[in-house]
N, C-alpha and C positions, 0 to 999 in steps of 0.2 A: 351557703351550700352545706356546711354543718350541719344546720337544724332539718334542712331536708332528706339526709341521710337518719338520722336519728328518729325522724318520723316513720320512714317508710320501713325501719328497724322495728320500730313500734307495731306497726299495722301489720306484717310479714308474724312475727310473736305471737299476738293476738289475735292472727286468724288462724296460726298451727295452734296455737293453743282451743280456739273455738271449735277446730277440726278435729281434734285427738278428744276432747268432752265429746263430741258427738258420737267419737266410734264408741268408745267407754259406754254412754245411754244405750247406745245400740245394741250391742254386749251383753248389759243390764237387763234389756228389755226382751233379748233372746232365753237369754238364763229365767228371768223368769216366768216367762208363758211356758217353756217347758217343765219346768215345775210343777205347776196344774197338773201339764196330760200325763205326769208318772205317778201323780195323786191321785187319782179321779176321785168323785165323790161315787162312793159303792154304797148306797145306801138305797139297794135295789132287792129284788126279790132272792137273786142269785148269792150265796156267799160268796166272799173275796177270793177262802182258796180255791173253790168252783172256778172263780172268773181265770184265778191265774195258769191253772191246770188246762183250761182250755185256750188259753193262747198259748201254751205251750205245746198242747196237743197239734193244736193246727198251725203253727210256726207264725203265729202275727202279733203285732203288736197293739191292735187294736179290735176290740167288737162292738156290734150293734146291738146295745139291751134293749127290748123292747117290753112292753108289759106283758106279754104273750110267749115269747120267743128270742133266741141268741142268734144272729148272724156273724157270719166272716165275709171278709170281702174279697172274693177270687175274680179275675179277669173283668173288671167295673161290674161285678155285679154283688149283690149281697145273696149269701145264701144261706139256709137255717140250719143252724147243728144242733138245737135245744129248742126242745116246746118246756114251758113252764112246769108239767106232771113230771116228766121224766127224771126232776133230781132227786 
């Protein structure tokens, strides 16, 4: 009876142990996909302070560069605040 206590001791451990590594990767793997999106790659026509002046202008977090044009994204839809000539 001993050693079946000692067992299920064992197994109980190493599944909270397997359970707490996964929240941890979990964690991990949140921390760093958003790292990317607070990085992007800005290696676009637009300058960076351009990009950032205009998510601040129009209060978002995100735009659509296009090779032509800038959108925001208001009520599902995308809409254009910058044509390419205008910077």
């Amino acid at each position: 009876m001993k050693k079946s206590g000692s067992t299920i001791n064992r197994v109980v451990f190493t599944l909270l142990f397997l359970f707490a590594a996964g929240i941890i990767l979990m964690g991990y793997n949140q921390f760093a996909g958003t790292g990317s999106a607070r990085n992007p790659d800005l290696t676009t026509w637009l300058p960076k302070k351009e990009i950032v002046q205009l998510m601040r202008f129009h209060g978002t977090g995100a735009l659509k560069i296009t090779q032509d044009e800038v959108y925001i994204r208001r009520n599902s839809k995308w809409i254009p605040v910058l044509k390419r000539g205008q910077v």
